[in-house]
C-alpha positions in Angstrom: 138.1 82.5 43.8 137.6 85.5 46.0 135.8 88.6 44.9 137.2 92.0 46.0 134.9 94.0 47.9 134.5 97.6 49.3 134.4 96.0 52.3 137.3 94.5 53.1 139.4 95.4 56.7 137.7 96.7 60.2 135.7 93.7 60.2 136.7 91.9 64.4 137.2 88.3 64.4 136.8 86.4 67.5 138.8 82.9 67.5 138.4 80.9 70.9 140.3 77.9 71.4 139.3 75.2 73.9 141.5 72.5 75.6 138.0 70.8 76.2 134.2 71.8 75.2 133.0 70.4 78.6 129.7 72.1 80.5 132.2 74.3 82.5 133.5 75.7 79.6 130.4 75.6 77.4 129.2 78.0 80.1 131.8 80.1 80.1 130.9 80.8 76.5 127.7 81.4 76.8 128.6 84.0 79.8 131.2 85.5 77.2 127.9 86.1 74.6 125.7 87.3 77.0 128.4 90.0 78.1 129.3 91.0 74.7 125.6 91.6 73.5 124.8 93.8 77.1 128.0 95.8 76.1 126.7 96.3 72.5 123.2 97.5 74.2 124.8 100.1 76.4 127.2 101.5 73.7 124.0 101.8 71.6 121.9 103.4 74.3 119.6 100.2 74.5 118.6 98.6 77.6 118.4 94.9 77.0 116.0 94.3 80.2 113.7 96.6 79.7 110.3 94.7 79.4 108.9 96.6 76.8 105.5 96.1 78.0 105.3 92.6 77.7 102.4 91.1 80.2 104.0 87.8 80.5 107.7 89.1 81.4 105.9 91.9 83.5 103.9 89.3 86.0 106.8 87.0 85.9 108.5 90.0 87.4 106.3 90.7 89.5 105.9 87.4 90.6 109.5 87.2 91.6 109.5 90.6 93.4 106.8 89.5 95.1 108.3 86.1 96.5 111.2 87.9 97.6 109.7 90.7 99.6 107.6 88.0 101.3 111.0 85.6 101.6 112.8 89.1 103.1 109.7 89.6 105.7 110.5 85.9 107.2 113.6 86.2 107.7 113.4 89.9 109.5 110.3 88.4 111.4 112.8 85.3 112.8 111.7 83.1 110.8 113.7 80.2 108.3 113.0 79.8 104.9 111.4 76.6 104.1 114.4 74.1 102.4 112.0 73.0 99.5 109.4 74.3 97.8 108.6 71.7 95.1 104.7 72.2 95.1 105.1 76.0 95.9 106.5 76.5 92.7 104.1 75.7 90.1 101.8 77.6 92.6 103.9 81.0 92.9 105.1 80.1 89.1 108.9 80.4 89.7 110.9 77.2 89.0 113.5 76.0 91.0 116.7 77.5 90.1 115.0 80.9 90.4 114.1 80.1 93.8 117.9 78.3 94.5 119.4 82.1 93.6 116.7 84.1 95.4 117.0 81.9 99.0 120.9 82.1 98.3 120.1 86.2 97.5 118.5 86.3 100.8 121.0 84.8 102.5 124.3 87.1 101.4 121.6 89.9 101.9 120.7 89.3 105.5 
């Protein structure tokens, strides 16, 4: 049986239905999440990327920053960016996919 509460009504419901729960769509969910929860942020006044003085997000930023200026001054010095930097990685402690988006960053910035 179902107790009445005070709370019933205003409560939002999301129902999404899928043809197919493939990794296209799977993403496309996860997208859809991430989205909601920065829209809740801003409409609370909360910035979700704010470090918050964490050390380890704060050099991983840096880290990043850093590999990007340096990718930014080959390319206005002439030079091409290296195709793969499997060994580099571990070394400048950015994985792989974070260096796929900055060299394709580079590129659409250039």
């Amino acid at each position: 049986s179902v107790v009445p509460s005070d709370d019933v009504g205003d409560q939002t419901c999301t129902l999404l239905l899928c043809d197919k729960c493939d990794a296209y769509t799977a993403g496309q969910l996860v997208a859809l999440e991430e989205h909601r929860a920065t829209v809740k942020a801003w409409l609370r006044e909360v910035n979700p990327f704010s470090p918050q003085s964490d050390p380890v997000q704060n050099e991983r930023l840096d880290n990043i920053a850093k590999k990007l200026n340096d990718m930014k001054s080959v390319i206005a010095n002439g030079g091409e960016l290296e195709g793969g930097d499997e060994g580099r990685e571990e070394e400048d402690n950015i994985n792989a996919s974070t260096m796929t988006m900055l060299r394709n960053y580079i590129h659409l910035d250039t």
